[in-house]
TIKOL-105269 format. One record per residue (C-alpha): x, y, z; residue number from 1; residue in three letters. Coordinates in Angstrom, 3 decimals. Example, Ala and Ser with C-alpha at 12.3 -4.5 7.8 and 13.67 -1.06 7.14 Angstrom:
BEGIN
{{12.300 -4.500 7.800} 1 Ala}
{{13.670 -1.060 7.140} 2 Ser}
//
This chain:
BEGIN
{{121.575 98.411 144.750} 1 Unk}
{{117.999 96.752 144.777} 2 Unk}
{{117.460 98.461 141.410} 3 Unk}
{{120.640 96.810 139.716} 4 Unk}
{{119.954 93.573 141.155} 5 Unk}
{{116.163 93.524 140.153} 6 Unk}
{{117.388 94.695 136.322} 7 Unk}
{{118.223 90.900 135.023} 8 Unk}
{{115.608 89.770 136.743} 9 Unk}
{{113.207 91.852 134.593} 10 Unk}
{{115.277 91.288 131.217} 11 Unk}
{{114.757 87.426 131.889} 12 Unk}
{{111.231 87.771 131.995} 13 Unk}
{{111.247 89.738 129.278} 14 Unk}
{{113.036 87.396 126.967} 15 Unk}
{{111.484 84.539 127.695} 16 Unk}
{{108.256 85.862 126.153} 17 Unk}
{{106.496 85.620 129.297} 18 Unk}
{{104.395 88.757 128.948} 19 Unk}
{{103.150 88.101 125.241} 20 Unk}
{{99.733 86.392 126.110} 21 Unk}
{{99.091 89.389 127.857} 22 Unk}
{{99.482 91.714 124.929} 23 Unk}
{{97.916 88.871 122.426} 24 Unk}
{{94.907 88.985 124.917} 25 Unk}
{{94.826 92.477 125.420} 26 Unk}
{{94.246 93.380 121.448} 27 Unk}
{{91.337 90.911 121.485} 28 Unk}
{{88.032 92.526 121.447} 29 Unk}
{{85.066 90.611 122.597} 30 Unk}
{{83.271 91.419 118.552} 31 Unk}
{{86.358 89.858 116.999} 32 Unk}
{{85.193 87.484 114.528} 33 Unk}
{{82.603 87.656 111.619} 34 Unk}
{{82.284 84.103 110.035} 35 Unk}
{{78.973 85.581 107.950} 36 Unk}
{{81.091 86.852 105.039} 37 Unk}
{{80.839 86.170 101.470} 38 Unk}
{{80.593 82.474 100.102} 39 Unk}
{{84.135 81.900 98.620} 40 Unk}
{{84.693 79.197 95.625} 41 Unk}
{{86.677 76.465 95.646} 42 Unk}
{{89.454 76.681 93.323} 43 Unk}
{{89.462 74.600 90.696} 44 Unk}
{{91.555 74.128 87.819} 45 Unk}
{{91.807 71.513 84.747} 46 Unk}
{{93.899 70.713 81.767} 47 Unk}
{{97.115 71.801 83.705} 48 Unk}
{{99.570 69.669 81.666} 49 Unk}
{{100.625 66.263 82.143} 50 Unk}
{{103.129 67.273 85.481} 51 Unk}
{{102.055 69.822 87.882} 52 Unk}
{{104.507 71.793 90.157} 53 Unk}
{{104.414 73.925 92.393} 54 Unk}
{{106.932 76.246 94.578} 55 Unk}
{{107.077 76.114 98.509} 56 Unk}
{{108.834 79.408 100.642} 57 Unk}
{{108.621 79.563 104.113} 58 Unk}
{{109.237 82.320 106.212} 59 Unk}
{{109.900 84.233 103.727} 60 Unk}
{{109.624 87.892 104.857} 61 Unk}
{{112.719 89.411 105.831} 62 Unk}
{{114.821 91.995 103.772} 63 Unk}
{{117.743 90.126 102.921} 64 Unk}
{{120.590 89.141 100.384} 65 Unk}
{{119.481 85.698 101.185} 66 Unk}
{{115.801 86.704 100.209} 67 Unk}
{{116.609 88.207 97.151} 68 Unk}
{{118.945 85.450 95.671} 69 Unk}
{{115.950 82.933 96.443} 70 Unk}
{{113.830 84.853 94.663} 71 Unk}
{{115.787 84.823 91.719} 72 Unk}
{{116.279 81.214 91.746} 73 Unk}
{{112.501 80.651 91.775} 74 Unk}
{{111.881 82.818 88.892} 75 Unk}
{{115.022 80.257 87.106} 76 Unk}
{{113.156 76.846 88.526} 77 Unk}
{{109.471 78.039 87.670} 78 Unk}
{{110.912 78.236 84.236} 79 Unk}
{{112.476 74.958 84.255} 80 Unk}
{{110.048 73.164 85.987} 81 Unk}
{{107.007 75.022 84.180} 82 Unk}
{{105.523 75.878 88.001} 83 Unk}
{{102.535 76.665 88.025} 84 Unk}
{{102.052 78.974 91.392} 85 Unk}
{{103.878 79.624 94.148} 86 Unk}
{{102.845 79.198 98.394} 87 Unk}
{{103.782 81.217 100.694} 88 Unk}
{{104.126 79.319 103.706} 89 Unk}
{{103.770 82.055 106.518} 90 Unk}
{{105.235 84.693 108.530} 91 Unk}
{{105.313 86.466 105.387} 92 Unk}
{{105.840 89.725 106.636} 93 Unk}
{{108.731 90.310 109.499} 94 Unk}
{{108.392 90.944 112.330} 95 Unk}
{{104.956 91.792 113.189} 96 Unk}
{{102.658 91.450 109.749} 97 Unk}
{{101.714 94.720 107.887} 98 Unk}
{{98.983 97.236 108.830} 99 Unk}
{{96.965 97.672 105.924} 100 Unk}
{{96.853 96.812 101.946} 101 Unk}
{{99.266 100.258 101.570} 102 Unk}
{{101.739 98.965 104.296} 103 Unk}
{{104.829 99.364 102.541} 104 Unk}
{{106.392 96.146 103.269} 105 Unk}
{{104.062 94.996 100.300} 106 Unk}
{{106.421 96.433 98.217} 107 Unk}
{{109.648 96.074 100.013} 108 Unk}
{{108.903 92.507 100.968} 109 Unk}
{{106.678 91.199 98.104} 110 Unk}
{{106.645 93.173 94.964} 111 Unk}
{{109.819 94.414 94.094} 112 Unk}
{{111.248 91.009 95.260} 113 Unk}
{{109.444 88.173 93.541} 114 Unk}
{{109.293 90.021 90.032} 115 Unk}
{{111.129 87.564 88.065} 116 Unk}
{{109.886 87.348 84.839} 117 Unk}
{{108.825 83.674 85.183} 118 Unk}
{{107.087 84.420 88.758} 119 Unk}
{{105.127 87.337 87.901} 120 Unk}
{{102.511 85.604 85.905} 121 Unk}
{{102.018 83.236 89.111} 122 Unk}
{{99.233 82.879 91.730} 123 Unk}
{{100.690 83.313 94.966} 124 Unk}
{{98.334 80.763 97.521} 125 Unk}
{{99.358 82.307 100.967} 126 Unk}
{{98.623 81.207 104.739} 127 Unk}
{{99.655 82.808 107.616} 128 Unk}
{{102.322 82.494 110.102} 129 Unk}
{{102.608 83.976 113.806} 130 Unk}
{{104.134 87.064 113.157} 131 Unk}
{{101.214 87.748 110.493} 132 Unk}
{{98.871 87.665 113.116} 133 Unk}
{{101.145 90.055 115.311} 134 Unk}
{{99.870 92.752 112.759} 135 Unk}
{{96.540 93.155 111.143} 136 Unk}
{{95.729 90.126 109.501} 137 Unk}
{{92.441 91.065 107.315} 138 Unk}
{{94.686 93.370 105.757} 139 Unk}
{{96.253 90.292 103.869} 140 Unk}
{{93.535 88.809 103.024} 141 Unk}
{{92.269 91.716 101.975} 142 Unk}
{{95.112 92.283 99.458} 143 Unk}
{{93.661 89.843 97.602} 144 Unk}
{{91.050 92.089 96.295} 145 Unk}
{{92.685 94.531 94.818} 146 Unk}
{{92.447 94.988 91.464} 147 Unk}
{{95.547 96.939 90.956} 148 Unk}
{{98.929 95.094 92.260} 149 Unk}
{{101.891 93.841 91.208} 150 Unk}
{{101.758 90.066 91.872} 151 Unk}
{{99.229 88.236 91.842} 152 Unk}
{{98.259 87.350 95.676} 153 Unk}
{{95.318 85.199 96.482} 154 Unk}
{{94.161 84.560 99.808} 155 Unk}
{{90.615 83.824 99.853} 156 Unk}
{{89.927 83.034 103.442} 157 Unk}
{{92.230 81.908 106.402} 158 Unk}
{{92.155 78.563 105.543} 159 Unk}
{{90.696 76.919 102.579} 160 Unk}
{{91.070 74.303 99.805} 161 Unk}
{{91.696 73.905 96.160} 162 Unk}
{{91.852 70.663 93.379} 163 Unk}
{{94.185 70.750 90.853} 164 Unk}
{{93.413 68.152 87.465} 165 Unk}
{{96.138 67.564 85.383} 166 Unk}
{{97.523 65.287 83.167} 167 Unk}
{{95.129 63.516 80.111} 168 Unk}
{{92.750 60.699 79.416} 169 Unk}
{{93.496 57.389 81.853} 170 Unk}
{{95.945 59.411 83.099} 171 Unk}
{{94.098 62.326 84.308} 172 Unk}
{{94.937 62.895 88.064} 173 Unk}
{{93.620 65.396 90.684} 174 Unk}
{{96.037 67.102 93.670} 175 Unk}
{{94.089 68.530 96.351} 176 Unk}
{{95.490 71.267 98.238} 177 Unk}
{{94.739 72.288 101.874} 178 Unk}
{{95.380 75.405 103.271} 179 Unk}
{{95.222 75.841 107.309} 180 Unk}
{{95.758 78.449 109.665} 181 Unk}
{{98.158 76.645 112.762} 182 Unk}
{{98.032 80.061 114.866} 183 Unk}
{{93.992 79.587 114.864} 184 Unk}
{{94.286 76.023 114.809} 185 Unk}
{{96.728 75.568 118.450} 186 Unk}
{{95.176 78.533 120.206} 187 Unk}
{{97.163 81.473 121.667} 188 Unk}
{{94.468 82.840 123.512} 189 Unk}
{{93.894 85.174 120.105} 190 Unk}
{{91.144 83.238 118.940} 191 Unk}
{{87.414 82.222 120.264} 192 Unk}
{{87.004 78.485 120.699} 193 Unk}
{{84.363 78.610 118.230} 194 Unk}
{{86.295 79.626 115.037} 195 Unk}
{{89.117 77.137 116.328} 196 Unk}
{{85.950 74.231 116.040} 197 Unk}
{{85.337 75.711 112.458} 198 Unk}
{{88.670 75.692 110.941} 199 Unk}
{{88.814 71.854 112.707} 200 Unk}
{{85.804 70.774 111.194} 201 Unk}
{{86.386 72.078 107.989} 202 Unk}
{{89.740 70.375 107.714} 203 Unk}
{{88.463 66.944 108.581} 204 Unk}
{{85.657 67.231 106.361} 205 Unk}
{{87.665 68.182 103.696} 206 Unk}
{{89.983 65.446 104.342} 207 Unk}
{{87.736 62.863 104.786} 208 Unk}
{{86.367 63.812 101.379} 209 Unk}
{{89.068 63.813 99.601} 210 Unk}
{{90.233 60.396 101.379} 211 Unk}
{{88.727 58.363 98.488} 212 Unk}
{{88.638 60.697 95.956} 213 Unk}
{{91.808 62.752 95.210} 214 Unk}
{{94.841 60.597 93.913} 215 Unk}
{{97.259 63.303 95.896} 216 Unk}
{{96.718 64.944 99.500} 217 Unk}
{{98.932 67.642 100.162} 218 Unk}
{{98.107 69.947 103.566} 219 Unk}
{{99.576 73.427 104.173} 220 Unk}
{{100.288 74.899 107.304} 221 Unk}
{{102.913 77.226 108.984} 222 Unk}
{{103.960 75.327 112.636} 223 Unk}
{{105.861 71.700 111.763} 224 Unk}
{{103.714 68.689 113.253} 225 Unk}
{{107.385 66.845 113.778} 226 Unk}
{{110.393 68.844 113.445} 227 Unk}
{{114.184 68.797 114.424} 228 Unk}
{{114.048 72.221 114.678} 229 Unk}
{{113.969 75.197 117.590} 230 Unk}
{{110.073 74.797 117.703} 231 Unk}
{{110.493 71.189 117.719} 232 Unk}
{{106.767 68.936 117.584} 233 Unk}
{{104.081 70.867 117.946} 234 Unk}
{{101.983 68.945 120.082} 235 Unk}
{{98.532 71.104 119.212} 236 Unk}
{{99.112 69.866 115.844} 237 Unk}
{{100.246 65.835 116.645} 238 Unk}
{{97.299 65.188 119.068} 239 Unk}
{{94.599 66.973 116.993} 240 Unk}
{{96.110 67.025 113.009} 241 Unk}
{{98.289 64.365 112.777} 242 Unk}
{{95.994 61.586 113.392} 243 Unk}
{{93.221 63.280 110.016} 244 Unk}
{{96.865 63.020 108.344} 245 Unk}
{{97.167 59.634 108.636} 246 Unk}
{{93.518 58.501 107.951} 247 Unk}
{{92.996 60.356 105.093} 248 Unk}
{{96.067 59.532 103.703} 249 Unk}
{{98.279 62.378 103.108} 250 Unk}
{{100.818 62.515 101.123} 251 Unk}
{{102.503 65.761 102.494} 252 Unk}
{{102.678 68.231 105.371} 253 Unk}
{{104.675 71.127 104.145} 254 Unk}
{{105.845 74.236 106.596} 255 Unk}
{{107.939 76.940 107.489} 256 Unk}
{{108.591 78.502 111.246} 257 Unk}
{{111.330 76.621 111.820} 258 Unk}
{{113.895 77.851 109.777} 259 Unk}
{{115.484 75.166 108.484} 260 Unk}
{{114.869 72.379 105.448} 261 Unk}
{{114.000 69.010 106.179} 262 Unk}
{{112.685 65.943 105.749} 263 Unk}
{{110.817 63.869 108.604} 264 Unk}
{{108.396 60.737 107.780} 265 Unk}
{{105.936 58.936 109.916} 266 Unk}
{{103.452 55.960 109.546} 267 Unk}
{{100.001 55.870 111.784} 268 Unk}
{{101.433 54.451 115.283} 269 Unk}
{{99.412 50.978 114.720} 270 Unk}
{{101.569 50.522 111.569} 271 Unk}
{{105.054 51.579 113.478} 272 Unk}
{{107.155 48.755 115.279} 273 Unk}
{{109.024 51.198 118.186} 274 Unk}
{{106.409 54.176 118.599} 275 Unk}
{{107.268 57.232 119.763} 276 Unk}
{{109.864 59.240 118.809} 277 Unk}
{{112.772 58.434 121.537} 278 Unk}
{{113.957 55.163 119.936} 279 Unk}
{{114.150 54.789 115.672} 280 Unk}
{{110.471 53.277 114.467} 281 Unk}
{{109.695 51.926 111.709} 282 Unk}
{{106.429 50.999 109.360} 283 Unk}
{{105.717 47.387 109.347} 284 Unk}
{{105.422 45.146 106.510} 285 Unk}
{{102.775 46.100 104.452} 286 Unk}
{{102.048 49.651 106.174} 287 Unk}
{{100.691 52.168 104.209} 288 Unk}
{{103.179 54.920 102.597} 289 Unk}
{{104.236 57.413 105.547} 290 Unk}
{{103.501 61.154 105.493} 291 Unk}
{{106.133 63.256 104.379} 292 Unk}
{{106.360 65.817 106.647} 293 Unk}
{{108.393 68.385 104.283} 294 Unk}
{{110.099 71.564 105.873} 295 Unk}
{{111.500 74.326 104.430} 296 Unk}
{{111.002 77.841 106.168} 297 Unk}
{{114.595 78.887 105.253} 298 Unk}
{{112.738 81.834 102.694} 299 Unk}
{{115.129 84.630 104.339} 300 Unk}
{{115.929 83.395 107.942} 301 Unk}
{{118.167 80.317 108.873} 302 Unk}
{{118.777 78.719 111.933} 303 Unk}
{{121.062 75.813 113.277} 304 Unk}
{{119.698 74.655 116.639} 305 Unk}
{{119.207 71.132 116.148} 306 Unk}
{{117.773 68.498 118.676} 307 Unk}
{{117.928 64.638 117.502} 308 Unk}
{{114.743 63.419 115.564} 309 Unk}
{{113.667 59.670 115.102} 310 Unk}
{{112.013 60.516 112.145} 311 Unk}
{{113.983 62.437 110.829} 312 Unk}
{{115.406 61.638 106.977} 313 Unk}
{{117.482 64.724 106.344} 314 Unk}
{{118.059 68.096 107.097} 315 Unk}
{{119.489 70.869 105.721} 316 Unk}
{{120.682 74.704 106.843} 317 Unk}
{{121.172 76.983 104.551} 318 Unk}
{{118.664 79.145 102.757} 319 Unk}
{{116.379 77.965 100.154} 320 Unk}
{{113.301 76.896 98.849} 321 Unk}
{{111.501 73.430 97.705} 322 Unk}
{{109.452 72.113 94.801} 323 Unk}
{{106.622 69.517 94.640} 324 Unk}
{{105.945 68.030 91.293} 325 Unk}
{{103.625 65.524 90.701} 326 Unk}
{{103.572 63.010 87.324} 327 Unk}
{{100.744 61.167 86.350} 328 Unk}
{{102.744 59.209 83.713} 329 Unk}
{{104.786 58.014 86.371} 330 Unk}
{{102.693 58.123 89.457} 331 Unk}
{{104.992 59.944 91.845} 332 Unk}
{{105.792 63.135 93.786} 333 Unk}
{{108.920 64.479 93.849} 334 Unk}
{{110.042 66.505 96.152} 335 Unk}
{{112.924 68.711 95.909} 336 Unk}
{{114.947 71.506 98.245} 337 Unk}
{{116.925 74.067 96.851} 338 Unk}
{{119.659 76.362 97.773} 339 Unk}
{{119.728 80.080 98.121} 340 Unk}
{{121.143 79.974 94.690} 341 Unk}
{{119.093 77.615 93.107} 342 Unk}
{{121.459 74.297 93.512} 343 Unk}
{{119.468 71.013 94.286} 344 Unk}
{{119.996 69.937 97.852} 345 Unk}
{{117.879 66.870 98.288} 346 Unk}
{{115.367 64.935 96.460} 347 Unk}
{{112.483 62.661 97.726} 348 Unk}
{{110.348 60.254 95.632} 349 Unk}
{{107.235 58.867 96.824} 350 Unk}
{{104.407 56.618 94.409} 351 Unk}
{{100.681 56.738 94.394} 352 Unk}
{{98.898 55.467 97.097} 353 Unk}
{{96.259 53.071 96.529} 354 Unk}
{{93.011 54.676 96.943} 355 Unk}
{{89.238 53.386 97.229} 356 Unk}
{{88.005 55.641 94.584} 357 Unk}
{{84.090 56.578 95.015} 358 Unk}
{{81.104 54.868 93.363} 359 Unk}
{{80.797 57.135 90.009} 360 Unk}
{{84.394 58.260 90.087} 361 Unk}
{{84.804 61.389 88.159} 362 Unk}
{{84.976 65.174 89.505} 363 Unk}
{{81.505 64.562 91.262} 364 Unk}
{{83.219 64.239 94.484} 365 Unk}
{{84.267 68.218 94.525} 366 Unk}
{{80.848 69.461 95.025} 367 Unk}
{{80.734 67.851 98.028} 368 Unk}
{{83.818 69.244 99.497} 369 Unk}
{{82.642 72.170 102.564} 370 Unk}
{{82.389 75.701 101.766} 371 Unk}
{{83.669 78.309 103.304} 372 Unk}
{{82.960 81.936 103.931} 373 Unk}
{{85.330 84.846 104.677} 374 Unk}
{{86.109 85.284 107.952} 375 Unk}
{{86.954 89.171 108.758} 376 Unk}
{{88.400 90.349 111.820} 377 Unk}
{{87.702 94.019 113.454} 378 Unk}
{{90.694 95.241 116.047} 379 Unk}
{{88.865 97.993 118.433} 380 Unk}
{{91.671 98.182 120.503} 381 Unk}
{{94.009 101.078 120.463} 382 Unk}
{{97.617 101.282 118.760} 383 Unk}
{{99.645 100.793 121.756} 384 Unk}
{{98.306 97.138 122.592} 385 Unk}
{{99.465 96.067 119.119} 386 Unk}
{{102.646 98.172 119.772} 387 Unk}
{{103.237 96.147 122.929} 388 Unk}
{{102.841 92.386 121.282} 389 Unk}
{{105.076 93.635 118.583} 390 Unk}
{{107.433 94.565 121.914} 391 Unk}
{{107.012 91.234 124.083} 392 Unk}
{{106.393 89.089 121.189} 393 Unk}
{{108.947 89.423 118.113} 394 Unk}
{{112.791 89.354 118.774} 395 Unk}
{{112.967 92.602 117.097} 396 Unk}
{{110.331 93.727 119.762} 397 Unk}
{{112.603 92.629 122.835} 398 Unk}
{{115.673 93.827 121.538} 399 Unk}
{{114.092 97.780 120.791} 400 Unk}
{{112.685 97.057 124.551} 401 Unk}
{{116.294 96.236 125.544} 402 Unk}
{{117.287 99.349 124.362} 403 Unk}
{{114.760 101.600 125.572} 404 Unk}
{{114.744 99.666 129.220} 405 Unk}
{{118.369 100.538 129.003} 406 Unk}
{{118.640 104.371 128.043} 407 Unk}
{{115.725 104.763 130.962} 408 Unk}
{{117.760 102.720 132.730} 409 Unk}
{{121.015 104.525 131.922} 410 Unk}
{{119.296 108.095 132.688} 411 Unk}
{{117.773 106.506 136.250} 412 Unk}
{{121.058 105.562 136.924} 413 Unk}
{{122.858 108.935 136.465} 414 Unk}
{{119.999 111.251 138.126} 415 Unk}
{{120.372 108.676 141.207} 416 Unk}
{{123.819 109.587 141.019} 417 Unk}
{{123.737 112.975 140.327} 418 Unk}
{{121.104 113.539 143.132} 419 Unk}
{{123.373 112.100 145.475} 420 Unk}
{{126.204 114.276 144.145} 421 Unk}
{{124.139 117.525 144.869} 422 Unk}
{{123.075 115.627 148.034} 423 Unk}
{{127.184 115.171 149.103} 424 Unk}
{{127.835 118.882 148.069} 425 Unk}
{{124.676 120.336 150.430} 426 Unk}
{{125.935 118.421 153.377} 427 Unk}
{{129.812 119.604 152.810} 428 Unk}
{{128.103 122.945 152.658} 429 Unk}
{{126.115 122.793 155.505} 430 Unk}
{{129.089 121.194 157.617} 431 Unk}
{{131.388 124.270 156.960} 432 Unk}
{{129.082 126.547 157.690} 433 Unk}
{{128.000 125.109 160.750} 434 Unk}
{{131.487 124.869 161.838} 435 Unk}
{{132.272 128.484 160.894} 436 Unk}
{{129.683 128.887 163.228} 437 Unk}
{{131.011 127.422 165.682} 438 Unk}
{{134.894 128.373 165.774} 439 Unk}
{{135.850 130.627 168.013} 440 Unk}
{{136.720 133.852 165.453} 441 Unk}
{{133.365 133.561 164.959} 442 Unk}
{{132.279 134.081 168.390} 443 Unk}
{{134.604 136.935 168.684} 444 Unk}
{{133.172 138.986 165.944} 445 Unk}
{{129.723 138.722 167.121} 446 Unk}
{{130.803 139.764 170.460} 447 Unk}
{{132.191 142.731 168.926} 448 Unk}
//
């Protein structure tokens, strides 16, 4: 009875992810880290064309029907819109990131699913979402190098930056493109404190640089900063990130993890009249242009919890995708969401911002933007520790624990019983023997 009363108990712990620290901490060696790797470039890239667009997927790595009919409508709107790469917005690979560069969810996931002849011939510009780093995540950055593949995948570090120049003459403008890593950035216990300061500093520097410089800011991540979502705010990312967002002046936060497509904008609180996100704020007159904080992690997974959002614009969920594009002739990003088959959902428009250029002006202001070096990760813990995140930390995980708690369970359960059976039948025995014993034609045949 204690053992069927206690079995809830230990499926609620279970479920409520309780135990995965333990197993993220338990994989971590104390050698971990290795920030000494090789300098890495900043990409760069001119005389794009007078628009530049790119495609957004979040979340992205699940086998589906859902997947696959995405993936065919981004290979119909890189065509249309003339994309010019694609970004994976994390947890690329369900439900606990691949292995090695010959995992083969590369090819069940990746390559044989985003070979449309209009997507082929794109960069893919990556980051990385939880369930990435449930698996081995060097392994996707080290994809990058090989020489060999399908698609053309292009991570060059776990977070890093790129400036896109487009358009011609006066109307030559410059996107820059920022790349973070959230799971690093809000600390699971994965991470040394030291690489968390690196990846900060890095981003602020970058931003900061940019600030006056680039005529677009657009930052990448994988957790929302504001979301209606499950996750909900991430308040890692709105205490440290959201205020760089705001000074800098960026245009866009894009993500995934919840999964879900949406909308959300925010000014800097000293430009909001009701702060906070219980009661409906808005910017003052003659606030600065909000950030967009853009959502769409709806790549193969969709969910409908919904809590009620103050900044929220719209919301959307179904499957799909979005699409930045960004017009110099015009100065304005658009922002669109699609549906799993390609039909327009929403569209957001949003003009320049008004920027202090630099003293000198020009593409100067790139070579001072921070370096970065390749940071490569060693795992010198044994199998099982990554076999028990992938258990206490990924639905998937819980629900093969369910099952195997069960059957062990099921088999404890019958033994008990069947040992008590045996035990039943042995006393029975015993009884009629001992009563045998004692009748009294018993006693008369031993007398005789």
């Amino acid at each position: 009875m204690r053992m069927c009363s206690t079995f809830p108990s230990i499926l609620a712990v279970l479920f409520s992810g309780a135990p995965c620290p333990f197993f993220v901490n338990a994989i971590r060696p104390e050698t971990f880290w290795h920030n000494d790797g090789e300098k890495i470039e900043r990409g760069e890239a001119e005389g794009e064309g007078d628009d530049l667009t790119f495609l957004f997927m979040g979340d992205w790595g699940h086998s589906s029907d859902g997947q696959a009919d995405i993936a065919d409508a981004m290979g119909e709107k890189a065509r249309e819109l003339a994309a010019k790469f694609v970004i994976p917005g994390g947890d690329n690979f369900y439900e606990s990131g691949v292995m090695s560069v010959s995992d083969r969810l590369w090819g069940s996931l990746f390559e044989t699913v985003y070979n449309h002849s209009h997507l082929e011939d794109k960069d893919f510009f990556p980051v990385l979402g939880n369930h990435d780093w449930y698996g081995n995540a060097t392994a996707q950055l080290a994809y990058t190098d090989l020489l060999e593949k399908p698609l053309k995948w292009k991570m060059p570090n776990l977070w890093y930056s790129q400036v896109h120049f487009f358009g011609s003459g006066a109307r030559e403008s410059s996107l820059l493109l920022l790349y973070t890593d959230s799971f690093v950035w809000c600390d699971h216990g994965y991470t040394p404190e030291s690489h968390r300061e690196i990846q900060r500093e890095f981003v602020n520097t970058t931003l900061m640089t940019a600030k006056e410089n680039a005529d677009w800011i657009v930052v990448v991540g994988h957790y929302p900063v504001l979301s209606s979502g499950s996750h909900g705010d991430q308040a890692c990312l709105v205490t440290d990130l959201e205020p760089a967002l705001h000074a800098a002046g960026v245009d866009a936060y894009v993500n995934g993890h919840d999964h879900h497509q949406e909308l959300l904008t925010r000014v800097s609180l000293e430009h909001q009249t009701a702060p906070g996100n219980i009661t409906k704020s808005t910017p003052r007159p003659g606030s600065p242009p909000p950030v967009n904080f853009v959502i769409a992690g709806t790549g193969s997974k969709t969910d409908r919890n919904e809590r009620k959002h103050a900044h929220r614009q719209w919301r959307n969920n179904d499957h799909g995708f979005a699409a930045f594009t960004f017009s110099p002739s015009t100065d304005t990003m658009r922002i669109r969401w699609y549906g799993q088959k390609g039909q327009i959902l929403h569209e957001h428009a949003q003009k320049k911002r008004e920027r202090r250029k630099s003293a000198g002006g020009g593409k100067q202001w790139v070579d001072a933007l921070p370096e970065f070096h390749r940071v490569t990760i060693t795992f010198q813990k044994p199998a099982i520790f990554r076999f028990g995140v992938f258990l206490a930390c990924t639905s998937f995980g819980r629900v093969a624990l369910l099952i195997l708690i069960s059957f062990y369970f099921g088999i404890f359960i019958l033994a008990r019983g069947a040992a008590k059976l045996l035990q039943k039948k042995s006393t029975e025995r015993m009884s009629a023997l001992t009563e045998s014993v004692r009748s009294p034609k018993a006693k008369v045949l031993k007398a005789g």
